[in-house]
N, C-alpha and C positions, 0 to 999 in steps of 0.2 A: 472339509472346508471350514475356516474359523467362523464363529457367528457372528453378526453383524448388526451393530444396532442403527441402522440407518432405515428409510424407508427406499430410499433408492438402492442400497448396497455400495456405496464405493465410498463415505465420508461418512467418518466416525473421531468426533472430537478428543478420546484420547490418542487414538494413534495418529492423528492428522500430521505431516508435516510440514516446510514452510509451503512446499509447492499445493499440497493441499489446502491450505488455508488459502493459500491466491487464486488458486483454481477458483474455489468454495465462494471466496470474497468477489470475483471478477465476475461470474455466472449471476451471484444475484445481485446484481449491478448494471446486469443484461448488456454485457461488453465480451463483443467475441475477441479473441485473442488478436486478430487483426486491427481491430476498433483500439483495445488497450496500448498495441506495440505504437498504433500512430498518434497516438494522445502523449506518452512516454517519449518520442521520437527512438526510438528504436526499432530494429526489424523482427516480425513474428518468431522466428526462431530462436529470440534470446528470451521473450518470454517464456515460449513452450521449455525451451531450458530449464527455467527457472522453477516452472511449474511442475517438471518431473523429476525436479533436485537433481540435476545435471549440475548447474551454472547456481550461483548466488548474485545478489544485487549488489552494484554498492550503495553504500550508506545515503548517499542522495536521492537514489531511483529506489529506494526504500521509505523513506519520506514522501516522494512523490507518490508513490504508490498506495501508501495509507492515507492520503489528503483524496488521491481520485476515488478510493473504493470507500471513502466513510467509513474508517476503521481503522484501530487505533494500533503505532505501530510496535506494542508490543503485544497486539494480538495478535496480527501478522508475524511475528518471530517466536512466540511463545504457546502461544494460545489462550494467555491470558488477557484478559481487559475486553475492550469495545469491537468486539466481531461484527459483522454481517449483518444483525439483526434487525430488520425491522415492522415495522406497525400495517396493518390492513392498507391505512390512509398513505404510509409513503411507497406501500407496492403500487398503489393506484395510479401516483404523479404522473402527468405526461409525460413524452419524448422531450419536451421543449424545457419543461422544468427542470428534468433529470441532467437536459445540459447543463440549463444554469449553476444549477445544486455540484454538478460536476465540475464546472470552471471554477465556482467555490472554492473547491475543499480542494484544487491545484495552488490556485493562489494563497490559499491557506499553508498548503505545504512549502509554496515559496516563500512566504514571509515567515514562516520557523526557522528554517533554511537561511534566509539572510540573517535572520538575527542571530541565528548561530555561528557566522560566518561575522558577522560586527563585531562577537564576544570575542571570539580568537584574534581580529584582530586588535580590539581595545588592549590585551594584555600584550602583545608583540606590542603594542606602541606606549603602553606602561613601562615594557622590562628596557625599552630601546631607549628612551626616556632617561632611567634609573643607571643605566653603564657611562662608565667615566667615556669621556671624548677623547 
């Protein structure tokens, strides 16, 4: 059996892949995969898809995804940048806070999300602009 540097045994940052990192990032965010799929509006077993690298996201429920779990999204794809990690004081937050903190970092993901969706359009209505009539 390979060695395993985890204390638990199943999550080991270089071999992680995306579904482990979501796994990894959703658990300590204390959202059961049911809790997750109905925040995402999708149903449980496209998460669990996801998470056993069955299924991939698309790029918007990837964004959402790093805005609800506080974590950046190409540590979710990569392993590099802003994983999971946090401080004594934010494992403590409440139930109540952890909403807020979580409605957050959705609506955060939505306003990326739109402004990335203004950019593409500003150049369609640049190039639309710039062609003869």
């Amino acid at each position: 059996m390979p060695e395993d540097n985890t204390s638990d045994g199943w999550y080991s940052e270089d071999m992680a892949t995306f579904g482990d990192r979501l796994a990894a990032a959703r658990e300590f965010a204390g959202l059961s995969v049911e809790d997750l799929a109905k925040r995402l509006g999708v149903k449980p077993s496209v998460i669990a898809g996801w998470e056993e690298d069955r299924k991939e996201p698309r790029a918007n429920r990837l964004t959402m995804l790093s805005g609800m779990l506080g974590i950046s999204l190409s540590w979710l794809m990569t392993g590099q940048g802003e994983g999971p990690e946090g401080d004594a004081e934010e494992a403590a937050i409440t139930p109540e806070v952890g909403e807020i903190l979580t409605q957050m970092r959705v609506v955060r993901s939505q306003m990326t999300q739109a402004s990335e969706t203004l950019a593409r359009l500003e150049k369609q209505l640049r190039k639309a602009l710039q062609e003869p009539a």
